[in-house]
DOLO-936981 format. One record per atom (N, C-alpha, C): residue number from 1; residue in one letter; atom name; x negated, z, y. Coordinates in Angstrom, 2 decimals. Layout:
<node i="NUM" aa="a" at="CA" x="X" z="Z" y="Y"/>
...
END
This chain:
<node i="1" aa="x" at="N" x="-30.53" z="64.28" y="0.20"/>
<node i="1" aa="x" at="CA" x="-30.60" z="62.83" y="0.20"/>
<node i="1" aa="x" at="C" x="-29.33" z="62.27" y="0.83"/>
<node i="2" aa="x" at="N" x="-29.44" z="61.82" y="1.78"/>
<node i="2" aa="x" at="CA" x="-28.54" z="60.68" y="2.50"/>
<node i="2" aa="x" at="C" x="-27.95" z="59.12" y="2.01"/>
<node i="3" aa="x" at="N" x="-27.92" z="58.91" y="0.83"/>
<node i="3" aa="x" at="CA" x="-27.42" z="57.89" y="0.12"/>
<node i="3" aa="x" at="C" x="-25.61" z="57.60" y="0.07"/>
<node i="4" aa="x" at="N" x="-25.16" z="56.23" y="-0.19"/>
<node i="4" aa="x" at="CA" x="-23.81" z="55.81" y="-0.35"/>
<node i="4" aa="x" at="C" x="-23.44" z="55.26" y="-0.85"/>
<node i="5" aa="x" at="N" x="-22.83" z="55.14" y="-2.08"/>
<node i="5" aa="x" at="CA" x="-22.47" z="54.22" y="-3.19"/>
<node i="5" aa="x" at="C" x="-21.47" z="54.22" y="-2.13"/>
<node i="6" aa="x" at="N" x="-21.14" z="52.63" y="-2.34"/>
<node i="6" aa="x" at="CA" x="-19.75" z="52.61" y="-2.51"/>
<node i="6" aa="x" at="C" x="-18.82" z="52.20" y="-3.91"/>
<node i="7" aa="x" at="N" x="-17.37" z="52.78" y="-3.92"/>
<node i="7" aa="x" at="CA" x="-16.96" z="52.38" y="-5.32"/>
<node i="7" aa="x" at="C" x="-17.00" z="51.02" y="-5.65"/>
<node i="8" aa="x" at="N" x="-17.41" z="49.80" y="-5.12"/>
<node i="8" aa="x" at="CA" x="-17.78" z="48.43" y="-6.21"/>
<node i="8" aa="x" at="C" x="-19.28" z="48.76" y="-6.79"/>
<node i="9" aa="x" at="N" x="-19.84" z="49.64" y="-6.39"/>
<node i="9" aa="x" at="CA" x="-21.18" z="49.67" y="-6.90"/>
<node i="9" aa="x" at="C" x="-21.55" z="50.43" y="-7.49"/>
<node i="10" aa="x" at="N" x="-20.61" z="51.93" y="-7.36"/>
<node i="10" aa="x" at="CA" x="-20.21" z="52.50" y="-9.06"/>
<node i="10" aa="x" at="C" x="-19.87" z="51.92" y="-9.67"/>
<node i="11" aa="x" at="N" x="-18.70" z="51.07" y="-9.54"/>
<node i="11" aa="x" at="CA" x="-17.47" z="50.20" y="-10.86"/>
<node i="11" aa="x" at="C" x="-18.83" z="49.51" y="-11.57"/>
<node i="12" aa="x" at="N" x="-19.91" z="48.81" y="-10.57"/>
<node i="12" aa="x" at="CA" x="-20.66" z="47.87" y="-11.79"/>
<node i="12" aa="x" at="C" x="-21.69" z="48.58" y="-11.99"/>
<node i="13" aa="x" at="N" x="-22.46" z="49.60" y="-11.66"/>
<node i="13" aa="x" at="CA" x="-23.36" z="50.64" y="-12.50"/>
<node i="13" aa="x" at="C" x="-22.75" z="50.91" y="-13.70"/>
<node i="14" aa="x" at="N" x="-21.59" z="51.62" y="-13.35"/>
<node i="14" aa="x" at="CA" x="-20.78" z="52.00" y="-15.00"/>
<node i="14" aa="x" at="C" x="-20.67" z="50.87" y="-16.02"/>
<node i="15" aa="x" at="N" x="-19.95" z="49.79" y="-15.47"/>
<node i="15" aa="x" at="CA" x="-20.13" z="48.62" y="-16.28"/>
<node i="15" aa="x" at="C" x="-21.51" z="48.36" y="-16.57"/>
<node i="16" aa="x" at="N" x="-22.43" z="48.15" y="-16.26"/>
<node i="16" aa="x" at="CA" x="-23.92" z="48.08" y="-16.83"/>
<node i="16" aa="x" at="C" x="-24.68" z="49.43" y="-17.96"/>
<node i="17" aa="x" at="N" x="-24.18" z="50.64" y="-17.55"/>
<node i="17" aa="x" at="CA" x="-24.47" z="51.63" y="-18.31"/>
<node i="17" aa="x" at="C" x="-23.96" z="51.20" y="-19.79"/>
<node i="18" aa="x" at="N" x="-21.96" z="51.36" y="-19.65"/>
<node i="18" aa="x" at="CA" x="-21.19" z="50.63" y="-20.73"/>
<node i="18" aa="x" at="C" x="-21.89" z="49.24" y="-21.54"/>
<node i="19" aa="x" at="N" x="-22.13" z="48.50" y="-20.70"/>
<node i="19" aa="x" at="CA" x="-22.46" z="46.89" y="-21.54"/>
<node i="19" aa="x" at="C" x="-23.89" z="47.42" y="-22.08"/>
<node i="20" aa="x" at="N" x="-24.78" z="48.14" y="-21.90"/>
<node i="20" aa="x" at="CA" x="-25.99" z="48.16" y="-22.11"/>
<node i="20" aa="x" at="C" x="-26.45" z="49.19" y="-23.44"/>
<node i="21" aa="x" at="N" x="-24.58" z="49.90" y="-23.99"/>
<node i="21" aa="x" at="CA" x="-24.59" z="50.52" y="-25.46"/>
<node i="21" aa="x" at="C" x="-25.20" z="52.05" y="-24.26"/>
<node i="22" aa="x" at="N" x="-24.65" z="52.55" y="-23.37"/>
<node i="22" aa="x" at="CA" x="-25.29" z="53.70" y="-22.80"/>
<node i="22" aa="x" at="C" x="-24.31" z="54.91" y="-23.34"/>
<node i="23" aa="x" at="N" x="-25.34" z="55.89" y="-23.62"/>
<node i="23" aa="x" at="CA" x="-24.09" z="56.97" y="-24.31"/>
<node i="23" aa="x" at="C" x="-23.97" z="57.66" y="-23.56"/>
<node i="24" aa="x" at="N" x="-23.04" z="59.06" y="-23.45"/>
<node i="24" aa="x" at="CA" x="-22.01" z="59.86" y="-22.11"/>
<node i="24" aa="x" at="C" x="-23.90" z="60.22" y="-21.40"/>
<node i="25" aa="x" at="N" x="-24.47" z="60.45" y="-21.75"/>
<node i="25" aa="x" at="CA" x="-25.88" z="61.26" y="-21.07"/>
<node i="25" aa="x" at="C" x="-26.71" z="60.01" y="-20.04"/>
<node i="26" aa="x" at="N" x="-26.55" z="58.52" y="-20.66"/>
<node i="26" aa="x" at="CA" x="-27.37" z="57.80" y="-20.30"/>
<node i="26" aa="x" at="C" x="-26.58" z="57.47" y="-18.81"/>
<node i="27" aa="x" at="N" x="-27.68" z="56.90" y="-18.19"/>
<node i="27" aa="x" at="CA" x="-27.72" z="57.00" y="-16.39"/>
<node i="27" aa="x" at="C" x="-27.99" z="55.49" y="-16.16"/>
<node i="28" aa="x" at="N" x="-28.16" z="55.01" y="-15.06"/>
<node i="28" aa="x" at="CA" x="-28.41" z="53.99" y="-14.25"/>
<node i="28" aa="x" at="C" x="-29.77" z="53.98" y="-13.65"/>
<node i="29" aa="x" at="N" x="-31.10" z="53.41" y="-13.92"/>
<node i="29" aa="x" at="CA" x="-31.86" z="53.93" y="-12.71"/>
<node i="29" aa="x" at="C" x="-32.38" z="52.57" y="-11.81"/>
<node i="30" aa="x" at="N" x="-32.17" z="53.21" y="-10.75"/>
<node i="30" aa="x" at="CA" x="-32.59" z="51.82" y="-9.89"/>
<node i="30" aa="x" at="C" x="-34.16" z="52.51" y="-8.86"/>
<node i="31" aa="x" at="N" x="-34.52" z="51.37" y="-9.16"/>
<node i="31" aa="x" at="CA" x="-36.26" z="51.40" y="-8.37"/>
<node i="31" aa="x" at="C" x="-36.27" z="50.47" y="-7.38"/>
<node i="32" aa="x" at="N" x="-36.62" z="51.21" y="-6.21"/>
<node i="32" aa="x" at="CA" x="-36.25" z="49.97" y="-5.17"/>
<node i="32" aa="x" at="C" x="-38.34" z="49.96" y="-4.71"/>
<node i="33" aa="x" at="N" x="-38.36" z="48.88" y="-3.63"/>
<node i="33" aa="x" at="CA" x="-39.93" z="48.84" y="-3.53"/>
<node i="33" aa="x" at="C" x="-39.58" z="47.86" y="-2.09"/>
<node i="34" aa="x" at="N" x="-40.62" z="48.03" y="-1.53"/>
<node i="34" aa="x" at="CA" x="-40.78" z="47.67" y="-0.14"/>
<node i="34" aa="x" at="C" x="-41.20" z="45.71" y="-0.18"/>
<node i="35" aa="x" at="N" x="-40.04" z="45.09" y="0.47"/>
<node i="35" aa="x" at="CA" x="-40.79" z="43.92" y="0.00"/>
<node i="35" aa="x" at="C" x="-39.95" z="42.92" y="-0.22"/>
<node i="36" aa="x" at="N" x="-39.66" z="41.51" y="-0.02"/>
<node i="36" aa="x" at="CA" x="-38.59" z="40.64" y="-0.29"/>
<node i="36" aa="x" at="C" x="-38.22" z="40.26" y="1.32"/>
<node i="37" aa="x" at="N" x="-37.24" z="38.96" y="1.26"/>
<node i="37" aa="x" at="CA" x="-36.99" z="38.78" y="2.32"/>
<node i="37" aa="x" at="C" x="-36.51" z="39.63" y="3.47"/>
<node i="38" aa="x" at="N" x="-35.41" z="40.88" y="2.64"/>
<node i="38" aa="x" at="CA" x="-34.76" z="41.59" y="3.61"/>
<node i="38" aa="x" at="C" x="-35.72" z="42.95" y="3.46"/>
<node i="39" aa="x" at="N" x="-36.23" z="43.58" y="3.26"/>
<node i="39" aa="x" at="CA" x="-37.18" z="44.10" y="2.96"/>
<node i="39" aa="x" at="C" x="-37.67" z="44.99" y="1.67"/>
<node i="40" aa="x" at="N" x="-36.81" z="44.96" y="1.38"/>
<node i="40" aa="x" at="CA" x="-36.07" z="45.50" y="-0.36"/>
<node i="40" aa="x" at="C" x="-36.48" z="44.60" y="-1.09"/>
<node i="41" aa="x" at="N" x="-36.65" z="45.13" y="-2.46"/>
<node i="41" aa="x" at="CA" x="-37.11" z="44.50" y="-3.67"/>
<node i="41" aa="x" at="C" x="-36.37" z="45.56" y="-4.82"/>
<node i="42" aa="x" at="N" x="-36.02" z="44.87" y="-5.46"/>
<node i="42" aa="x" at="CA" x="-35.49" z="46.36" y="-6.71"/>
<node i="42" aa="x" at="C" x="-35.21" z="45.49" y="-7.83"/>
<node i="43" aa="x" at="N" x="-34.95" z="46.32" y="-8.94"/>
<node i="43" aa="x" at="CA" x="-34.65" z="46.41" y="-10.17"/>
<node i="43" aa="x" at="C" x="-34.19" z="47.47" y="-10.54"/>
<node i="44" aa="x" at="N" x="-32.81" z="47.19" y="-11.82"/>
<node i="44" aa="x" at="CA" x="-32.57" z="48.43" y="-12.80"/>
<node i="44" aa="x" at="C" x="-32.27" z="48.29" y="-13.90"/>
<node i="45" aa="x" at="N" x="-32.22" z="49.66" y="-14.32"/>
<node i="45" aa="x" at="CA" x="-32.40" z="49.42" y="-16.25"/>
<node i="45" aa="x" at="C" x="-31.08" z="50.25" y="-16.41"/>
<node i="46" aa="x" at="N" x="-30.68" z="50.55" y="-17.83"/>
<node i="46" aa="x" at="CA" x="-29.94" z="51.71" y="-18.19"/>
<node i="46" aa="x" at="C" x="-31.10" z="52.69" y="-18.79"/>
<node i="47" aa="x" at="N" x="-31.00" z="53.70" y="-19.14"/>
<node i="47" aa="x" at="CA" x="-31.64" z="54.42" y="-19.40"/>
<node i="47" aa="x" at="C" x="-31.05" z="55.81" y="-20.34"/>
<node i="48" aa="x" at="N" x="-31.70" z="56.45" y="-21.17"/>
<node i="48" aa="x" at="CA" x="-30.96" z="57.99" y="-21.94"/>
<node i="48" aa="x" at="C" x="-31.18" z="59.13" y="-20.45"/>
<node i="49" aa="x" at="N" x="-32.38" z="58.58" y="-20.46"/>
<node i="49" aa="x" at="CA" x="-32.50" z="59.96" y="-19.56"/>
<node i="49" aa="x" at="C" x="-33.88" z="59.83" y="-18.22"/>
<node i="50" aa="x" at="N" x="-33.55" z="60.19" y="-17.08"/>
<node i="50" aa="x" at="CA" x="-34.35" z="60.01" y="-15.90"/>
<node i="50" aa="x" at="C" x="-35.65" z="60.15" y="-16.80"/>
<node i="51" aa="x" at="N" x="-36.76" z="59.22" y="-16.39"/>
<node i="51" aa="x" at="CA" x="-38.24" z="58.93" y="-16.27"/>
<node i="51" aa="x" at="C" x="-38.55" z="60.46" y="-15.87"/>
<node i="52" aa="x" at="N" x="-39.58" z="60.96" y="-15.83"/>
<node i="52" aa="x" at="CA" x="-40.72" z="62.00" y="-15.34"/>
<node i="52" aa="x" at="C" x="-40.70" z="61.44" y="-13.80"/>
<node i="53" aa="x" at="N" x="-40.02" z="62.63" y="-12.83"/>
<node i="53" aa="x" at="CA" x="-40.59" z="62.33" y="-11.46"/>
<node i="53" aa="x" at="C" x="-38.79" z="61.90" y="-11.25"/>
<node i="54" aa="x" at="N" x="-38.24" z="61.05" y="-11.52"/>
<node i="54" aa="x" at="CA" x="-36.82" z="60.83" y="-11.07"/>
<node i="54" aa="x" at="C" x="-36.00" z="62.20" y="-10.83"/>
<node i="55" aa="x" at="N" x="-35.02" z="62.09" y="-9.52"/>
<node i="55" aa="x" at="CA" x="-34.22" z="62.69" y="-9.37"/>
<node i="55" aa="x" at="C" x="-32.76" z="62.00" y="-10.06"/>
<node i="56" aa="x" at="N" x="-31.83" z="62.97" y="-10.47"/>
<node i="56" aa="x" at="CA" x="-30.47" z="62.29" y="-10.79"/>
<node i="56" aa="x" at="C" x="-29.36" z="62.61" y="-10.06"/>
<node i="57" aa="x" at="N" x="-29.31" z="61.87" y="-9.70"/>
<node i="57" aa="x" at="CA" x="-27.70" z="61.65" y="-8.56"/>
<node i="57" aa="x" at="C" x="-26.89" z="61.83" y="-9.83"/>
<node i="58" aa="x" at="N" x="-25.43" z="62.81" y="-9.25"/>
<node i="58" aa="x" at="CA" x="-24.44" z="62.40" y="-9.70"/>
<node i="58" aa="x" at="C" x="-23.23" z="61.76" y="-8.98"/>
<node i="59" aa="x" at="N" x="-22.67" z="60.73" y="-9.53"/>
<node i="59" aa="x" at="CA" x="-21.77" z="59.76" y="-8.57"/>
<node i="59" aa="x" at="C" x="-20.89" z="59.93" y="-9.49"/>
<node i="60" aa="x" at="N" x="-19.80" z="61.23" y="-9.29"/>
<node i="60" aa="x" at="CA" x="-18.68" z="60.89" y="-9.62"/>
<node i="60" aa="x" at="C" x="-18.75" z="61.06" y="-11.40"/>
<node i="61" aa="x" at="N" x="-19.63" z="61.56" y="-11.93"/>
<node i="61" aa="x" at="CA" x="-20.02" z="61.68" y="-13.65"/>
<node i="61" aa="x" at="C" x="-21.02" z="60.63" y="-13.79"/>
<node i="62" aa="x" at="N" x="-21.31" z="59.78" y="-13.09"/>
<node i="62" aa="x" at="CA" x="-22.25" z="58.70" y="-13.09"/>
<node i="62" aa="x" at="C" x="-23.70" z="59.07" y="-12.80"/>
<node i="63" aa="x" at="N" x="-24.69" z="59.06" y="-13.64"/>
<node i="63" aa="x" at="CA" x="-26.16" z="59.81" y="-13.43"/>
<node i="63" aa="x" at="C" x="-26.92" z="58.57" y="-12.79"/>
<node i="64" aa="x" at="N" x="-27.07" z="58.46" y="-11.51"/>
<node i="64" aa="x" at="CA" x="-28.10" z="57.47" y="-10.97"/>
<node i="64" aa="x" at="C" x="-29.37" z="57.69" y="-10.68"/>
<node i="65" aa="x" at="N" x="-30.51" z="57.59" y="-11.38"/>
<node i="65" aa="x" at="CA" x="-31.71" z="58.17" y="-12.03"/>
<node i="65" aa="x" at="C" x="-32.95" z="57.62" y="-10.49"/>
<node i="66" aa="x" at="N" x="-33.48" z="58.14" y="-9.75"/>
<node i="66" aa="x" at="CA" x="-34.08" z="57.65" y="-8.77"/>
<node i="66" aa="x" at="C" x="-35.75" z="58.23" y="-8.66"/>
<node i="67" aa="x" at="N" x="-36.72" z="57.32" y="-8.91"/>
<node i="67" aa="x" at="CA" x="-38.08" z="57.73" y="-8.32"/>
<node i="67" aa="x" at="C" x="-37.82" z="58.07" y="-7.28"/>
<node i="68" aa="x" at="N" x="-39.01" z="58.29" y="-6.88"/>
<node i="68" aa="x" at="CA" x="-39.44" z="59.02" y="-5.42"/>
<node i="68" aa="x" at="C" x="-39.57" z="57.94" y="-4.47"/>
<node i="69" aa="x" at="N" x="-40.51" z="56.97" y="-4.98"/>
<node i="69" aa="x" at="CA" x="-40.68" z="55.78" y="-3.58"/>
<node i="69" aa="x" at="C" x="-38.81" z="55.54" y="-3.70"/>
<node i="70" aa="x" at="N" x="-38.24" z="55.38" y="-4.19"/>
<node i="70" aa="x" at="CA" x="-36.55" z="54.92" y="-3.78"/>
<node i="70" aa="x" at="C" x="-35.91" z="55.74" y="-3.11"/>
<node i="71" aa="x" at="N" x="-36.19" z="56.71" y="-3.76"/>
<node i="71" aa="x" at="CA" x="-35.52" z="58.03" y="-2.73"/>
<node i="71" aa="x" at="C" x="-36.08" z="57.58" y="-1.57"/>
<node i="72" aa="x" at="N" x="-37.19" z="57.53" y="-1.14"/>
<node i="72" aa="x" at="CA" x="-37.70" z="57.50" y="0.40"/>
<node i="72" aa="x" at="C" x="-37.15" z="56.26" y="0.98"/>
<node i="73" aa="x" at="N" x="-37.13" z="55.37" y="0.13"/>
<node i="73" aa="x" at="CA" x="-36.67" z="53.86" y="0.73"/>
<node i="73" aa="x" at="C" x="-35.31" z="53.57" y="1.04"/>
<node i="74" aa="x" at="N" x="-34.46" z="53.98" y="0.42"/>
<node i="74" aa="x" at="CA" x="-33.24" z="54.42" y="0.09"/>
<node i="74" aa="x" at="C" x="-32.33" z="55.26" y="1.25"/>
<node i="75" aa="x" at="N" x="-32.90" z="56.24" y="1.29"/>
<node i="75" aa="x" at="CA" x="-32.66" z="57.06" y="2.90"/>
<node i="75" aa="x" at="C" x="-31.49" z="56.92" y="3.62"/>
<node i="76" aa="x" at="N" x="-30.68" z="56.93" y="4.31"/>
<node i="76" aa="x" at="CA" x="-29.90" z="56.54" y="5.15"/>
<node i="76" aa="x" at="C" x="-29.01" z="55.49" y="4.81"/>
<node i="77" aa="x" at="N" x="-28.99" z="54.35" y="3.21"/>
<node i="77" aa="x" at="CA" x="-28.48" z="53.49" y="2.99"/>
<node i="77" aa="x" at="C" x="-27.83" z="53.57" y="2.26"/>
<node i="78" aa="x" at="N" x="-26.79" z="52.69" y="2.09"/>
<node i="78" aa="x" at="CA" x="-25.55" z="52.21" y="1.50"/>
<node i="78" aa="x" at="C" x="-25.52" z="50.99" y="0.72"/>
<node i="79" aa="x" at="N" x="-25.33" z="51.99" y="-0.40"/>
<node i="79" aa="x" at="CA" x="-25.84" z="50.50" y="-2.02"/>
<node i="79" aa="x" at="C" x="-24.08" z="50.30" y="-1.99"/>
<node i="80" aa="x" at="N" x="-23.86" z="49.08" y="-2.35"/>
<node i="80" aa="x" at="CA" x="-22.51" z="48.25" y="-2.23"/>
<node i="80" aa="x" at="C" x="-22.65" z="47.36" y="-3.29"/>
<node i="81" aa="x" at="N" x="-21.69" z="46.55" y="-4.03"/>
<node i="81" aa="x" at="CA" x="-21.92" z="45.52" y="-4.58"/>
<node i="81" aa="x" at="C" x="-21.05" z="44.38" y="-3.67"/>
<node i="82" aa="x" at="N" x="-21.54" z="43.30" y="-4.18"/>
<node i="82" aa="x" at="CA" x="-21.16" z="41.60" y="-3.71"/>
<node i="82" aa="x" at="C" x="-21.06" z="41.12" y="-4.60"/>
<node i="83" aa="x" at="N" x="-20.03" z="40.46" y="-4.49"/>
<node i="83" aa="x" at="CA" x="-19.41" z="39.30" y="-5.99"/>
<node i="83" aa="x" at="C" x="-18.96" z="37.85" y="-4.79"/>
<node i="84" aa="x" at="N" x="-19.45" z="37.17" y="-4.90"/>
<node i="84" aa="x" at="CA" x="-19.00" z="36.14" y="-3.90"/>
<node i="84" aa="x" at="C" x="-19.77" z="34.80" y="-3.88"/>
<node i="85" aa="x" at="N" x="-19.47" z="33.66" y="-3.48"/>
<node i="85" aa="x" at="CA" x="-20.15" z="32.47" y="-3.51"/>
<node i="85" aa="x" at="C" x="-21.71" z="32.68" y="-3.37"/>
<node i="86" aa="x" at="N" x="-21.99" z="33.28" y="-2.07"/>
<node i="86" aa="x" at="CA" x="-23.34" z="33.19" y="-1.89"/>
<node i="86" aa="x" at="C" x="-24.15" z="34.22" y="-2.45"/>
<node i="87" aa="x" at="N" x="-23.83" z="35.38" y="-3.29"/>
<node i="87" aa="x" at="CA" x="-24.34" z="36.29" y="-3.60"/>
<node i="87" aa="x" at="C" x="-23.87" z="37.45" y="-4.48"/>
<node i="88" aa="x" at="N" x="-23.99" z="37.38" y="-5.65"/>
<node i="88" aa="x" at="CA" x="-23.69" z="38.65" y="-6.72"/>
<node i="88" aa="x" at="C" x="-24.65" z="39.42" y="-6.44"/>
<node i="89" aa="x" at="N" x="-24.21" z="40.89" y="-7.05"/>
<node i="89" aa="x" at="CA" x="-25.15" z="42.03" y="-6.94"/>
<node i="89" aa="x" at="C" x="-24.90" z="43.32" y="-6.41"/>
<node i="90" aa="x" at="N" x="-25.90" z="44.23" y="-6.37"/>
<node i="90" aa="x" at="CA" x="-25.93" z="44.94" y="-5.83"/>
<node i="90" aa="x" at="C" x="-26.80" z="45.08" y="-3.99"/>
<node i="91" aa="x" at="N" x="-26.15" z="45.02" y="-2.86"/>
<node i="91" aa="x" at="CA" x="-26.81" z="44.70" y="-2.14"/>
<node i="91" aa="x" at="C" x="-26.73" z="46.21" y="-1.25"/>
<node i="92" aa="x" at="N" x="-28.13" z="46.40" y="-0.56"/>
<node i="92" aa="x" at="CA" x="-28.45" z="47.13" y="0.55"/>
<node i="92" aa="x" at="C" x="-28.13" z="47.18" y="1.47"/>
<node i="93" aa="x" at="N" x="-27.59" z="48.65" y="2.42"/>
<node i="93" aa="x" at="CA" x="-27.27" z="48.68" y="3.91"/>
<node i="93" aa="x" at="C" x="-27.87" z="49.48" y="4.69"/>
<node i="94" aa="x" at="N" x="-28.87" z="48.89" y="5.57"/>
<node i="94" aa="x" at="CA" x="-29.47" z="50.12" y="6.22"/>
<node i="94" aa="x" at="C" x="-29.25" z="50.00" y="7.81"/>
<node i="95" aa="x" at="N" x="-28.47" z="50.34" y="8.40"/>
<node i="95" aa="x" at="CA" x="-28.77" z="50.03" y="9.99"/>
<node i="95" aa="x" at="C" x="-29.71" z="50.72" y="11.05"/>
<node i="96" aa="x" at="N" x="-30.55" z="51.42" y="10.19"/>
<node i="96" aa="x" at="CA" x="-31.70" z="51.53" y="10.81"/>
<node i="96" aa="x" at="C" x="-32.87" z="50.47" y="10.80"/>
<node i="97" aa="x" at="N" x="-32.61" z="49.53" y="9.97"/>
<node i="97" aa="x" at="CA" x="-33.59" z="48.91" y="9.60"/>
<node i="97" aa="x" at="C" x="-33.57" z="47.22" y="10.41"/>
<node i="98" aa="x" at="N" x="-34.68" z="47.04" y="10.76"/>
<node i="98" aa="x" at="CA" x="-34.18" z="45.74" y="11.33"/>
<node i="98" aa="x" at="C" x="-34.21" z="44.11" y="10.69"/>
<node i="99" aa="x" at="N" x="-33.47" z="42.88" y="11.70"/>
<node i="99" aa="x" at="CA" x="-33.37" z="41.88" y="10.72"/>
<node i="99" aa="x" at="C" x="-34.90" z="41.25" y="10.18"/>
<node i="100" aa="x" at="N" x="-34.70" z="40.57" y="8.98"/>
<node i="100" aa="x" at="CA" x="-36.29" z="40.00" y="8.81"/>
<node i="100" aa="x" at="C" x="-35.56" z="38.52" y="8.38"/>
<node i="101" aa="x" at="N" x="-36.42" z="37.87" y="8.40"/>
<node i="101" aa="x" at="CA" x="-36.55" z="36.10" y="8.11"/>
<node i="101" aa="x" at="C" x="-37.20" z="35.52" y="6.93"/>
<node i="102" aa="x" at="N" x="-36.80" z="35.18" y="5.94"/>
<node i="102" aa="x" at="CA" x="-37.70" z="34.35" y="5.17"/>
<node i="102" aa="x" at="C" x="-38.04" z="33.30" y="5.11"/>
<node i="103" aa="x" at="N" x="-39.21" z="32.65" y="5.54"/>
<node i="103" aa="x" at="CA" x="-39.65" z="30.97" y="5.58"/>
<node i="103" aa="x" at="C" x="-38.49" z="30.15" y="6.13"/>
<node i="104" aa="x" at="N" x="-38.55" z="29.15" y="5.30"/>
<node i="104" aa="x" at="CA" x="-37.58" z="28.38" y="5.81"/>
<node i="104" aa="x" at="C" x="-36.04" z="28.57" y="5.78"/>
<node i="105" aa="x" at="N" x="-35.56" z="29.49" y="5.18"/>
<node i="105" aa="x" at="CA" x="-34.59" z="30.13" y="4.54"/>
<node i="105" aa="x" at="C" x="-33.48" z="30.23" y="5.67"/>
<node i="106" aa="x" at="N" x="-34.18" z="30.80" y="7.08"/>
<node i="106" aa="x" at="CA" x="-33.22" z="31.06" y="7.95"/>
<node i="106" aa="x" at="C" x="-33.36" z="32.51" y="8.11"/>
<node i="107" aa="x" at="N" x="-32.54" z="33.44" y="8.94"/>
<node i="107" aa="x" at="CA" x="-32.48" z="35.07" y="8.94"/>
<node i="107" aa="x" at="C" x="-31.75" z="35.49" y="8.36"/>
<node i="108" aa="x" at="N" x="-32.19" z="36.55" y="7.44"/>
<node i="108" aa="x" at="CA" x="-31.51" z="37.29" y="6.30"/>
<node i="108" aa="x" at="C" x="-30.56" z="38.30" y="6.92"/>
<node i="109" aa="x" at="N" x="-29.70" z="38.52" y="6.72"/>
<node i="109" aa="x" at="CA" x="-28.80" z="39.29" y="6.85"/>
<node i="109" aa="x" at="C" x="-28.96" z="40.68" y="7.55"/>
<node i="110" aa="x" at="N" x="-28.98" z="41.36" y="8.45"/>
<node i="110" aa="x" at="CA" x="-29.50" z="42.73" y="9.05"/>
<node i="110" aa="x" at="C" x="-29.87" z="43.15" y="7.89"/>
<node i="111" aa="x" at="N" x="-30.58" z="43.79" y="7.55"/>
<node i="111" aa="x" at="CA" x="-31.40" z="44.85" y="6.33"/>
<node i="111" aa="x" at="C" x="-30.58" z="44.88" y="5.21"/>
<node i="112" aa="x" at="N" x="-30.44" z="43.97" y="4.80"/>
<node i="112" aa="x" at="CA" x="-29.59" z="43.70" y="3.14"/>
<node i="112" aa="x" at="C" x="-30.15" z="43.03" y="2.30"/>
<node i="113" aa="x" at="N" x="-30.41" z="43.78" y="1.54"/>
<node i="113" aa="x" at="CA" x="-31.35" z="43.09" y="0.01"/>
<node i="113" aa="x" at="C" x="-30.37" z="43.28" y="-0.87"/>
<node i="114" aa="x" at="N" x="-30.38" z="41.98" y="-1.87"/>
<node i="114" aa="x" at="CA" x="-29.41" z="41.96" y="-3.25"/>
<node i="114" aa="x" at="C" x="-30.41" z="41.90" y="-4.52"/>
<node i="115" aa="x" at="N" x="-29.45" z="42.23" y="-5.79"/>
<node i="115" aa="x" at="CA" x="-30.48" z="42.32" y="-6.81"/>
<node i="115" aa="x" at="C" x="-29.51" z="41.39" y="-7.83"/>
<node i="116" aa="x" at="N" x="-29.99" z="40.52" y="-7.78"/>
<node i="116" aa="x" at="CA" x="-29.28" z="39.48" y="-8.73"/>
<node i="116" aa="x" at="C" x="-28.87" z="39.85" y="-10.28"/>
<node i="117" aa="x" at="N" x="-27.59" z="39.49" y="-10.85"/>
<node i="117" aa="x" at="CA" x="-27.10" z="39.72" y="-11.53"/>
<node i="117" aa="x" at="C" x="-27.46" z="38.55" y="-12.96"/>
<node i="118" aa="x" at="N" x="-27.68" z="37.32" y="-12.66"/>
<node i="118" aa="x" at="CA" x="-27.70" z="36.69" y="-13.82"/>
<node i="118" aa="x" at="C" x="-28.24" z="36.73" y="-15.25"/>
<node i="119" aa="x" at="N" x="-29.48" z="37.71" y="-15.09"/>
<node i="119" aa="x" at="CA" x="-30.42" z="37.49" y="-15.85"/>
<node i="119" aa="x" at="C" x="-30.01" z="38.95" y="-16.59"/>
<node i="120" aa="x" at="N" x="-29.10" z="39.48" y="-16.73"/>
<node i="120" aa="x" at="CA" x="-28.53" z="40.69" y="-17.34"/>
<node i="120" aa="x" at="C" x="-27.89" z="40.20" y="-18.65"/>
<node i="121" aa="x" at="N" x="-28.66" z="40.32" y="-19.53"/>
<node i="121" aa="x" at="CA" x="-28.18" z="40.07" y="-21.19"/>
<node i="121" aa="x" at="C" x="-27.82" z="41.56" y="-22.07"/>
<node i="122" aa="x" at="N" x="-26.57" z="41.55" y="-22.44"/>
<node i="122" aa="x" at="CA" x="-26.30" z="42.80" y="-23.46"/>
<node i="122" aa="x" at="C" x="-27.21" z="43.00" y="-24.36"/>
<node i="123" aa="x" at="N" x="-27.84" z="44.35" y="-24.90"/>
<node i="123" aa="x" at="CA" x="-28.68" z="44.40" y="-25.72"/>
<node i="123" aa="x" at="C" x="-27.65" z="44.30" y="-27.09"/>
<node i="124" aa="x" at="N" x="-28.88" z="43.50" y="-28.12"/>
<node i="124" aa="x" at="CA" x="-28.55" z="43.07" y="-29.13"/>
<node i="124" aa="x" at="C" x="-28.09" z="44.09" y="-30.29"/>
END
């Protein structure tokens, strides 16, 4: 697998594992899906342990738990995070991939999909 964290996007996996009560075993898993303005769509959870069918990356002691459609989607790209006016998250880099447009929105960024951060509540 051809994948690239970079370290802001370990630093906030770990921080999400941590905030989410994850113990030394529990992982990160992110599901990405074809789809969204830039062409990416995703979500992630914390997790104890990879789903049935996930592969687990290790990043550094960090278990990043991956289906299969992500693995394939995933490919060649470079997960990064963004903290910045126009965009928190974890965002996508693929330069194989080309630019796309959403509606009125304007053109999205060469092949960069983000996964918004707000709606991330510590479990109780």
């Amino acid at each position: 697998m051809n994948i690239t964290i970079t370290p802001a996007a370990e630093k906030f996996m770990r921080r999400m594992v941590r905030f989410n009560g994850g113990s030394a075993q529990s992982g990160f898993r992110l599901q990405v899906s074809a789809g969204g303005c830039s062409g990416l769509s995703s979500e992630f959870s914390v997790q104890a342990q990879p789903t049935p069918g996930d592969v687990s990356l290790d990043c550094n002691g960090l278990a990043v738990f991956l289906p299969a459609e992500s693995r394939l989607l995933l490919e060649g790209v470079t997960i990064d995070f963004a903290d910045t006016l126009s965009e928190s998250g974890l965002t996508f880099r693929n330069p194989n991939a080309p630019a796309a447009s959403c509606g009125t929105h304007g053109s999205a960024p060469p092949a960069t999909a983000a996964v918004s951060i707000s709606s991330i509540r510590r479990k109780a």
